[in-house]
C-alpha positions in Angstrom: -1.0 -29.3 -27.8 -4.8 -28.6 -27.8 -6.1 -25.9 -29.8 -8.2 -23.4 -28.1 -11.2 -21.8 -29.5 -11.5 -18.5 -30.3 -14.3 -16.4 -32.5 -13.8 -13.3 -34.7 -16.6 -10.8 -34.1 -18.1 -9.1 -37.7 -20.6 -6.7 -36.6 -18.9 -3.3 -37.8 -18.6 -5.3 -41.2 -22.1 -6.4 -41.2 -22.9 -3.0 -40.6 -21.5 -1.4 -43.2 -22.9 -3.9 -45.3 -26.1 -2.7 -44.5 -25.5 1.2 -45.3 -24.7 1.8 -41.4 -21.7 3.4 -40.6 -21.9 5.0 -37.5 -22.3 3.3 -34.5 -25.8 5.3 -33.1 -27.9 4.0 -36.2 -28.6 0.9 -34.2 -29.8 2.6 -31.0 -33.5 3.2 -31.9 -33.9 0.2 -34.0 -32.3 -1.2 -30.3 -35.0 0.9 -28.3 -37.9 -0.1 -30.8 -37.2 -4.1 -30.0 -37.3 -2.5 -25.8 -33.2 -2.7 -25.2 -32.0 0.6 -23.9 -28.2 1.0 -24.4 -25.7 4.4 -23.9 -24.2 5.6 -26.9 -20.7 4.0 -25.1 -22.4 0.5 -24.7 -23.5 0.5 -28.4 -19.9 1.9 -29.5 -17.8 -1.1 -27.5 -20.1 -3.6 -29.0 -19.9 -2.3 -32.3 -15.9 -1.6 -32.0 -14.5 -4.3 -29.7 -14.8 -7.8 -29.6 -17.7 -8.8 -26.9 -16.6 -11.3 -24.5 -20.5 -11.8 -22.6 -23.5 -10.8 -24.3 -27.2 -10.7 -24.1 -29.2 -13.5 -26.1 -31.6 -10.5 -26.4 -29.4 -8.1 -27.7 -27.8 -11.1 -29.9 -30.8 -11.5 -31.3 -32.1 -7.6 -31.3 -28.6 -7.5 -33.4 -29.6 -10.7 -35.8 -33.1 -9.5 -36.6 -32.5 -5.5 -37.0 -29.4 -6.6 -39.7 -31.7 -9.3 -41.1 -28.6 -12.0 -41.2 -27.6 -15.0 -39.6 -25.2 -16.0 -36.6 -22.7 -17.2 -38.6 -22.6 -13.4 -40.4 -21.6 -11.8 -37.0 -19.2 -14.5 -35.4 -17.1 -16.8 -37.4 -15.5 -19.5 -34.8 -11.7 -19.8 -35.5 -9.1 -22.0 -33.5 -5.9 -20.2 -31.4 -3.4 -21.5 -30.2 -2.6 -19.2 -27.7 -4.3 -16.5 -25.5 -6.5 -13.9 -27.5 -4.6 -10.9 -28.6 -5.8 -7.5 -29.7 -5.3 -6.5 -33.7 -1.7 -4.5 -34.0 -2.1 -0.8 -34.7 -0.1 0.6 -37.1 1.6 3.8 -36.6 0.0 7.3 -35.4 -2.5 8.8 -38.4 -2.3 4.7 -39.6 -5.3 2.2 -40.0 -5.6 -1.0 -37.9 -3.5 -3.7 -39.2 -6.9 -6.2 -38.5 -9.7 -6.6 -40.6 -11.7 -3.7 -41.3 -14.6 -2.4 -43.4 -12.5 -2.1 -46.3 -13.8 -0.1 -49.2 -17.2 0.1 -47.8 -17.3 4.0 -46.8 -19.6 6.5 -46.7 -19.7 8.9 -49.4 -18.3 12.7 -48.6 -20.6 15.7 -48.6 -19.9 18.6 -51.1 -21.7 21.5 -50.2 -21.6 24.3 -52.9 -23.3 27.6 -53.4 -22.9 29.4 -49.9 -23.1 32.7 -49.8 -22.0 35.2 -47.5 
């Protein structure tokens, strides 16, 4: 049986790495480097798994993280058809590799008055 090859795609980790945890931080560094993209385009890039994708935006993506190919895509070998990371059940995390304890931090506001 031949292996087929398959890729993992890290850029919500590489992200995180990088202080930025929602998806619209990288649409003006995007715009500044002249790649336009709706906040859905970003999102599905950032969230899914691409299966075509721009050299220019690859490399918009490579230079605005400051990091290297191999920190966005890491090649792995299937032996089957791609399938999609299990969810776990409702209110439940993603069984597939997240961000892990990289999280923002919560806000505490104090002293309102009314």
């Amino acid at each position: 049986m031949v292996a087929k090859l398959d890729y993992r795609w890290h850029l919500r980790k590489v992200m995180a790495d990088r202080g930025m945890f929602s998806t619209t931080d990288l649409l003006p560094p995007l715009k500044e480097r002249g790649i336009t993209l709706s906040t859905s385009q970003v999102y599905r890039l950032v969230v899914e798994r691409p299966e075509r994708l721009s050299l220019k935006i690859f490399m918009a993506l490579l230079d605005i993280l400051d990091c290297t190919m191999d920190d966005l895509i890491e090649p792995i070998t299937g032996v089957g058809a791609a399938t999609k990371p299990k969810k776990a059940a409702a209110g439940g995390t993603a069984v597939s590799e997240g961000v892990g304890d990289l999280r923002p931090r919560r806000a505490r506001i104090t002293g309102v008055d009314r």
